[in-house]
C-alpha positions, 0 to 999 in steps of 0.5 A, a space after each residue: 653069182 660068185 662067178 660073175 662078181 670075179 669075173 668082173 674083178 677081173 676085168 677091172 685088174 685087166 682095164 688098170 693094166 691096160 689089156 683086153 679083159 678076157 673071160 675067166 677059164 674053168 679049171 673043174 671042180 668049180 674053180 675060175 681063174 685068170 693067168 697074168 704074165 709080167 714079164 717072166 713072172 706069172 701070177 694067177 688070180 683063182 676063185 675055188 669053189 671051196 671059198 667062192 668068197 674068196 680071190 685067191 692071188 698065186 704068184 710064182 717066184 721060180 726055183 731057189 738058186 741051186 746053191 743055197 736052194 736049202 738056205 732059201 725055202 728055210 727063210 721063206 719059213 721064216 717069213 710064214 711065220 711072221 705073217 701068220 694072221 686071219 688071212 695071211 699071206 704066205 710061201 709055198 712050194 708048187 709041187 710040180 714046177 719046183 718053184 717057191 709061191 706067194 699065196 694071198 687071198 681077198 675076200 671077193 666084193 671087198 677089193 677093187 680092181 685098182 687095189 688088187 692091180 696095185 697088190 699084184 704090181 707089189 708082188 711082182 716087184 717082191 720076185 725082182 727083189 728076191 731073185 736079185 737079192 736072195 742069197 747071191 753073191 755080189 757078182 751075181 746079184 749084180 748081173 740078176 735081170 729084174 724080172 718084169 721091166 714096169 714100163 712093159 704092160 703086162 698080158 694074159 698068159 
């Protein structure tokens, strides 16, 4: 029944972002999701079979820049511990790509479609600020390109 129910938060986020809903795929193991693209940026809504009331929302900020890769991961710590809370949002590091990972969960049946878009839309606009901003020296925030242009739609990765 979970299943079903995420499948249609799905849709729902794909109709707000004006794309064709496509089914979820099955990862094993019980775990649903669906793989969006915003421009260079990927966002993963997940259903695991560990917390099926749950929505889990992955969203991949890319690697710290090379430089100031220290500097980085240690304020991402620190932005962890200002959001600890019943149901934190959070920062971590995905073990294969490198990358640092915002982590955010819904419980399912408590959340729309148009208010887990508009979530997703903010998450998206955190990796433009944070690759723009992060540590970087003026000439480079600079030059950075945002990493989702808004009035491009969004597709399924």
């Amino acid at each position: 029944m979970r299943t079903v129910e995420f499948q249609a938060l799905c849709d729902a986020v794909c109709h707000e972002a004006g794309i064709q809903p496509v089914a979820v795929s099955e990862y094993g193991g019980g775990t649903v999701g669906l793989q969006l693209q915003f421009g260079d940026v990927n966002v993963m809504l997940a259903r695991y079979a560990a917390y099926p009331s749950l929505v889990m929302v992955l969203t991949d900020f890319g690697e710290p820049a090379a430089h100031q890769e220290l500097a980085c991961w240690l304020s991402l710590l620190e932005v962890n511990y200002h959001l600890i809370g019943a149901m934190p949002t959070s920062f971590g590091r995905s073990l294969g790509a490198g990358s640092a990972v915002l982590q955010r969960s819904f419980v399912l049946g408590q959340i729309s479609g148009p208010d887990l878009y508009r979530s997703l839309l903010q998450a998206v606009e955190s990796v433009a600020q944070w690759h723009t901003g992060r540590f970087l020296e003026a000439g480079e925030a600079a030059s950075a390109p945002p990493a989702w242009d808004s009035a491009a739609a969004p597709c399924i990765a």
